[in-house]
MARRO-355948 format. One line per 3 residues: their letters; for each residue x, y, z of C-alpha. Coordinates in steps of 0.1 Angstrom, whole numbers, plus 5000, padded with zeros to 4 digits. Layout:
N
A = X,Y,Z ~ ...
END
This chain:
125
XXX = 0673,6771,1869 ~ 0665,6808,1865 ~ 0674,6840,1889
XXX = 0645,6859,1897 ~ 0646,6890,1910 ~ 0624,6919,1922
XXX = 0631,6958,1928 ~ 0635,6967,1964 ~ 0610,6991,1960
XXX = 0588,6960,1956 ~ 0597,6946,1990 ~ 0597,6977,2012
XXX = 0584,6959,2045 ~ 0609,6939,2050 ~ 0632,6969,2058
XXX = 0612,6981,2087 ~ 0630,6963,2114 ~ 0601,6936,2119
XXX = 0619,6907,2116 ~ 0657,6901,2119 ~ 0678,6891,2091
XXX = 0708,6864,2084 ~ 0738,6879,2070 ~ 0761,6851,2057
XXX = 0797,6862,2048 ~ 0827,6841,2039 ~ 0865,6846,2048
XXX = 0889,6848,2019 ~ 0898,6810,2023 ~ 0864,6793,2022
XXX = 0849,6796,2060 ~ 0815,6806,2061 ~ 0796,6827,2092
XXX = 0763,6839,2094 ~ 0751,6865,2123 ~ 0719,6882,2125
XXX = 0714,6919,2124 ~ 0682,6938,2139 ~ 0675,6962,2107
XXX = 0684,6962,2069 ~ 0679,6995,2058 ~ 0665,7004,2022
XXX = 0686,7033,2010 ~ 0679,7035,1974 ~ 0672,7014,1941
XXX = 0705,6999,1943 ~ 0718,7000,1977 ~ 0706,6988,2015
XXX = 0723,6996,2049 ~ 0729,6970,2076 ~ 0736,6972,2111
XXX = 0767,6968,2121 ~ 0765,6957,2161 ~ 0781,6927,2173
XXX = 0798,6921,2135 ~ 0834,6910,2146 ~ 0840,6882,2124
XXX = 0818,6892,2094 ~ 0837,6922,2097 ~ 0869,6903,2087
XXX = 0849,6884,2063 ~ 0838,6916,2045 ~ 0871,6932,2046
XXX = 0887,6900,2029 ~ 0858,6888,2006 ~ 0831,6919,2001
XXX = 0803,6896,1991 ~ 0777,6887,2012 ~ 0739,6874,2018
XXX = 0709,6890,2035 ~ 0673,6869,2040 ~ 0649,6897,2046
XXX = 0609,6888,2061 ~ 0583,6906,2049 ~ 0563,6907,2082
XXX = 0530,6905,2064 ~ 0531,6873,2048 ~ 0566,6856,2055
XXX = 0575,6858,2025 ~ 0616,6854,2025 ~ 0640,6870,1998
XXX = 0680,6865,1995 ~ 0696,6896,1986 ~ 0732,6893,1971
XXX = 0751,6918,1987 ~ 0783,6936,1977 ~ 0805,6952,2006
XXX = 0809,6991,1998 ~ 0815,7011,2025 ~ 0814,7019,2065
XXX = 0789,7052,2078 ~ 0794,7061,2114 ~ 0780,7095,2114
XXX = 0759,7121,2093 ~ 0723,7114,2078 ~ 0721,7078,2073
XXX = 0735,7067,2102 ~ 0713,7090,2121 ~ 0682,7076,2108
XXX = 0691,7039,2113 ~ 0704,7049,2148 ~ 0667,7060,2156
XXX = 0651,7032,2141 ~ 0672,7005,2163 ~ 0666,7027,2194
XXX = 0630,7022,2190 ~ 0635,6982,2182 ~ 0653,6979,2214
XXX = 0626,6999,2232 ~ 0599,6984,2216 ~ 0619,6948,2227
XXX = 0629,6958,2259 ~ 0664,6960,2247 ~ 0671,6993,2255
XXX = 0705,6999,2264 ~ 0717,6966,2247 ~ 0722,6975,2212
XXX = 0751,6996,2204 ~ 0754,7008,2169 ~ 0787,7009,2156
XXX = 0780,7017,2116 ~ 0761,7008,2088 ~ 0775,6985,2064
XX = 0760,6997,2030 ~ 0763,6971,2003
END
């Protein structure tokens, strides 16, 4: 079996916050989790931002093993891709996190959620 893989410039819908994506993480000895997350954020060629909300346990996860998964949607067809994710830091504040901040406060809005989500960070990987 091949790998295919496509630029994430090529799949830019599915980081508007449509659809929610499964993040799967694994501890250091094995145990798998998988939580979902309201927004994956494109931030450049190489990189993406996710939500980090209600992430106790992946949070463990990434700390002990950085890798992790990400199914994105693209809302206009359904199409599905698995993104191989590497853990590299934590934002809380400044540019980024600003902009995802505003994105997931129109989500909950737009969902009825307002109030709900609390932004912690953004993961980027």
């Amino acid at each position: 079996m091949t790998e295919l893989s496509v630029p994430l410039e090529s799949i830019m819908p599915c980081f508007q916050g449509v659809n929610p994506s499964w993040v799967a993480t694994c501890s250091a000895d094995g145990v798998p989790n998988t939580t979902i997350v309201s927004i994956v954020h494109y931030v450049d060629s190489d990189r993406v931002a996710l939500t980090r909300q209600f992430m106790n346990k992946s949070r463990v996860n990434l700390d002990e093993n950085p890798q992790a998964q990400v199914v994105v949607v693209d809302p206009s067809n359904g199409d599905q891709f698995a993104l191989d994710l590497h853990y590299l830091r934590t934002e809380s504040e400044g540019p980024l996190f600003d902009a995802v901040a505003a994105n997931l406060d129109a989500i909950a809005s737009m969902t009825g959620m307002t109030g709900v989500f609390r932004l912690r960070g953004v993961d980027i990987h």
